[in-house]
C-alpha positions in Angstrom: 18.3 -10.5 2.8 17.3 -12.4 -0.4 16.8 -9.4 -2.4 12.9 -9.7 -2.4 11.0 -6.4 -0.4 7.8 -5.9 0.9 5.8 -4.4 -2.4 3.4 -1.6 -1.1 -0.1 -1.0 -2.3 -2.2 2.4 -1.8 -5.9 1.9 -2.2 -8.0 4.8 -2.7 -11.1 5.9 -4.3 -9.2 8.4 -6.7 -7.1 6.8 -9.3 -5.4 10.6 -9.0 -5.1 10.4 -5.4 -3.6 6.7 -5.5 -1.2 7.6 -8.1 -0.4 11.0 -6.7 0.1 9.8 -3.3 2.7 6.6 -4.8 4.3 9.6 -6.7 5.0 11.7 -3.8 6.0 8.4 -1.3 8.3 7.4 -4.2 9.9 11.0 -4.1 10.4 11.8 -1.0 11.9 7.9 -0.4 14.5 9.2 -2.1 14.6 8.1 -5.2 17.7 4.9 -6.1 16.2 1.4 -5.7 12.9 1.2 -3.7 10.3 -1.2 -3.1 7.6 -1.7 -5.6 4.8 0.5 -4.9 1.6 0.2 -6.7 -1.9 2.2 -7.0 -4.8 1.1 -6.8 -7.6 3.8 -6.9 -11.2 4.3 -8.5 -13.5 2.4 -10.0 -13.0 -0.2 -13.3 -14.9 2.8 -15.2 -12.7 5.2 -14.3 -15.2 6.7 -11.6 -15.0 7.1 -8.3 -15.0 3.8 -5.9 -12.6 0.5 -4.8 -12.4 -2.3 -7.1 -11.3 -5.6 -5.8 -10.3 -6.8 -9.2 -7.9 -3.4 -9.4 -6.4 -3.9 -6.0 -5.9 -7.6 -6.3 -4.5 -7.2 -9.1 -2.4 -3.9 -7.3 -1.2 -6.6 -5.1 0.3 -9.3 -7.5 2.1 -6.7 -9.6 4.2 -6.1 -6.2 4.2 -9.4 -4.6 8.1 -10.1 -4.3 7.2 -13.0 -2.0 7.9 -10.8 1.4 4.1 -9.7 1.9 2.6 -7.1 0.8 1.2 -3.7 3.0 -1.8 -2.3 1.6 -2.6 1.3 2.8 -6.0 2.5 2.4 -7.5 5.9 2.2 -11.4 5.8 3.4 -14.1 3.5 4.8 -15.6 1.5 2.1 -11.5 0.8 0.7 -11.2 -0.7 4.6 -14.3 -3.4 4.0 -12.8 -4.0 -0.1 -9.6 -5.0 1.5 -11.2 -6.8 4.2 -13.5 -8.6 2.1 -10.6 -9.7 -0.2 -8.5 -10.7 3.0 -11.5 -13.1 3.7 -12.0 -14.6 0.6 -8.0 -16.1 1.2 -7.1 -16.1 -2.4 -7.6 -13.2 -4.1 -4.2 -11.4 -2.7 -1.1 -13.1 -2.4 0.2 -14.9 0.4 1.1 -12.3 3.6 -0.4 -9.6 1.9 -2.3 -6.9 5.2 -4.3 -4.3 5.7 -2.3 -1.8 7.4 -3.8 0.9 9.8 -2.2 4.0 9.1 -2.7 7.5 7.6 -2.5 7.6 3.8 -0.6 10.5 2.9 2.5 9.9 5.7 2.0 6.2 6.2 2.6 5.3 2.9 5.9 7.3 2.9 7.0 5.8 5.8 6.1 2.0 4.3 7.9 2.8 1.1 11.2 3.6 3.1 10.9 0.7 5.4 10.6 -1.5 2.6 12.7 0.1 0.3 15.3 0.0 3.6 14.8 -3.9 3.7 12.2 -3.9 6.6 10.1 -7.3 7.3 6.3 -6.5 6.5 6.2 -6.4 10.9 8.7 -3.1 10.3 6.7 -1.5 7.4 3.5 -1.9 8.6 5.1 -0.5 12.3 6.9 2.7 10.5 3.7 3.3 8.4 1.2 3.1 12.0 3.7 5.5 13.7 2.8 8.0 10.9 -0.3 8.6 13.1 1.9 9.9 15.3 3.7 12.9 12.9 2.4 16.1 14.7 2.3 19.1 12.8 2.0 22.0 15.1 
């Protein structure tokens, strides 16, 4: 392994929420030396929203050159990170929209990547999140 990890993104229309949920991934990863995770949540004014400027920008600070997962929270965050996926050059190179449950998925991306797992592996461990049952 070269030493560069999948960086992790988590896209929501709460700046609290985004940074909350990073917080929590980041504890329960364990602590020690883990991917770069970064939020991305709200709007430019502080509001409520998705910003493609904030996410793309999300993205880059955790670009180690081995993708990036982004992990999104509701609908209109799903067409943002579409619609900057289209455009080509707004993300960096490898960066994908990964289906999974906020909350879980992005716990289980952060220890994938922070594990050494390929983008494949993170976005895999962060889908099988859907799977958690809790009763």
């Amino acid at each position: 392994m070269s030493g560069e990890r999948v960086g992790i993104v988590l896209v929501s229309h709460s700046a609290a929420v985004a940074a909350a949920v990073a917080e929590l991934a980041r504890g329960l990863a364990g602590g020690g030396d883990l991917a770069p995770v970064a939020a991305a949540g709200g709007a430019p004014d502080g509001g409520l929203g998705t910003s493609s400027e904030l996410i793309a920008a999300a993205a880059k600070s955790v670009d180690a050159g081995a993708g990036v997962a982004l992990l999104v929270d509701l609908g209109s965050a799903v067409l943002t990170v579409k619609a900057l996926l289209a455009e080509g050059d707004e993300l960096p190179a490898g960066a994908r929209l990964v289906d999974a449950p906020f909350v879980e998925g992005a716990v289980a991306a952060l220890v994938t990547a922070s594990a050494g797992g390929d983008l494949d592996a993170v976005a895999a461990a962060a889908s099988e999140a859907y799977g958690y049952r809790k009763v």
